[in-house]
N, C-alpha and C positions, 0 to 999 in steps of 0.2 A: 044681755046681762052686763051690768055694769063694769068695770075692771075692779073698781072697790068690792063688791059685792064676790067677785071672784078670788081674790088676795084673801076674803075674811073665811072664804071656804076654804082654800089651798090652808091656810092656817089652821085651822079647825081639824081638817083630812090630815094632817100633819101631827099634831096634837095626839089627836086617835093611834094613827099608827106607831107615834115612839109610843105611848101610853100602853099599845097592846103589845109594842117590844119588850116593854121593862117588864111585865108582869110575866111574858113567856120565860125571857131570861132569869127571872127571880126562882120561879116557879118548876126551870129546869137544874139548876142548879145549886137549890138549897141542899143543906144533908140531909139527906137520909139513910136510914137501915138497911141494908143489902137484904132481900127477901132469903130466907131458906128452904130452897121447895126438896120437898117431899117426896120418893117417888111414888108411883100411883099403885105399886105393889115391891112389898121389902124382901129383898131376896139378894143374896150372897156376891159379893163384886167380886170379876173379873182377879184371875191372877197376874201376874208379870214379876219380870223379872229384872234390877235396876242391879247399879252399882252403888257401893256407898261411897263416903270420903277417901275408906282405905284402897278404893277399885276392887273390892270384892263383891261378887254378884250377892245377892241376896233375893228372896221371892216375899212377896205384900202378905201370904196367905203365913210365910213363920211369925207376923206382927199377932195374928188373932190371938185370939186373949185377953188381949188390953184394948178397950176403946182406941178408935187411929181418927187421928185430922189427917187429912190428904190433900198436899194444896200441887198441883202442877202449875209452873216459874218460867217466868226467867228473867234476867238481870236487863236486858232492853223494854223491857215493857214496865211504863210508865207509872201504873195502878199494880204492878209486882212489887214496884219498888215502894212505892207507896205504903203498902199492906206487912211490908215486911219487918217493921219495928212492933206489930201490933203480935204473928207469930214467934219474937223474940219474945215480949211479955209473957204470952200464953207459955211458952216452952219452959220460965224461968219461974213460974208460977206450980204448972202442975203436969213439966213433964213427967213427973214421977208416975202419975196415975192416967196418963194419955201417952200416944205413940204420937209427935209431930214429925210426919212425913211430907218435909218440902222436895218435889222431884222437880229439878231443871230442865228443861228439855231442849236438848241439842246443842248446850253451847259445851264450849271449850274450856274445859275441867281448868284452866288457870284464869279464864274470866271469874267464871265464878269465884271459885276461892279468894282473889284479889276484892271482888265485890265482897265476899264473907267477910273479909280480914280490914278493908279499908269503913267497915258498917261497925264492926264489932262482934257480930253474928255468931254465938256459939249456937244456936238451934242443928240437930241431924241433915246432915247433906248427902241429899241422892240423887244420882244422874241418869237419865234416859236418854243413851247417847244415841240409840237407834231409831226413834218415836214407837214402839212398840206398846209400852203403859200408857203413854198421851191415847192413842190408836185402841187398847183395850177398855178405857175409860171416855173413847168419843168425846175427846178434847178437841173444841174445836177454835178456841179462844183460849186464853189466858189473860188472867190467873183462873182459874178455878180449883175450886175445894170442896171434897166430899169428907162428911162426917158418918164414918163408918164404928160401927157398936161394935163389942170384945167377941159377938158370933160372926162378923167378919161379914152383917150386913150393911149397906145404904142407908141408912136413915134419913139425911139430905145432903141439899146440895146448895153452892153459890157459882153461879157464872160472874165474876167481875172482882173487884176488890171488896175484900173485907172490913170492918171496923171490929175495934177488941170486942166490944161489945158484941155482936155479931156471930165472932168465935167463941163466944160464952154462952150465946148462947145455944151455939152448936154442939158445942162441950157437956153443955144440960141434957141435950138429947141424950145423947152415946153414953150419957152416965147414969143417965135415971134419977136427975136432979129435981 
């Protein structure tokens, strides 16, 4: 084989592979909608027991009642932070008629709050300082979020970061929208 005729291949092979780079990377990284699954049978979550802002214990099961967003956080993780201007909206929107419960897990009660205060963040802040709630909700990533109904079941769930969008329409579930 010629060296030209080699050169017009190695171009050619060349061509292909950025060609099938650009469409992988386009194709991995456009937006989309964070799925909200469902569990495969709806039935009443796990209690625990957290702290709020004031360091008083409080238990998940005195929120029932009221539809609860449940998102487990924290301030190092990248898609937390991300996600976090979207449950400021959701909070300022219709915390009246939903419980948004953001649990921290593990960090250091003035990280956070410096994160709260430096963001602007009035949304509920509660800590799992021990992993206990992470550990009864088999968190095994962050952020993740369950949209729990006013009978204090599951209805779904997101592994990853959320979009507003996303928690509305998670909000629709828990509400009977």
């Amino acid at each position: 084989m010629s060296q030209q005729v080699k050169t017009i291949l190695g171009v050619i092979a060349f061509v292909v592979v950025l060609g099938v780079a650009v469409f992988a990377y386009n194709a991995l990284t456009r937006d989309t909608e964070p799925e909200i699954f469902a569990p495969a049978d709806i039935q009443q979550v796990p209690n625990f027991t957290m702290l709020n802002a004031a360091g008083e214990e409080v238990e998940l099961h005195s929120f029932f009642g009221t539809p609860i967003v449940l998102n487990f956080w924290t301030t190092w993780c990248r898609f937390c932070v991300i996600e976090s201007p979207h449950f400021q909206a959701l909070y300022q929107e219709a915390g009246g008629e939903i419980y948004i419960i953001k649990v921290n897990l593990r960090e250091p009660r003035t990280t956070v709050e410096n994160f709260m205060q430096e963001n602007g963040y009035t949304f509920p802040l509660f800590f799992d300082v021990d992993g206990s709630a992470g550990n009864a909700f088999r968190v095994r990533g962050v952020p993740m979020t369950f949209f729990i109904d006013a009978n204090g079941a599951e209805v779904g769930r997101v592994q990853g970061a959320v979009t507003e969008q996303t928690l509305w329409n998670g909000v629709g579930l828990i509400v009977g929208e």
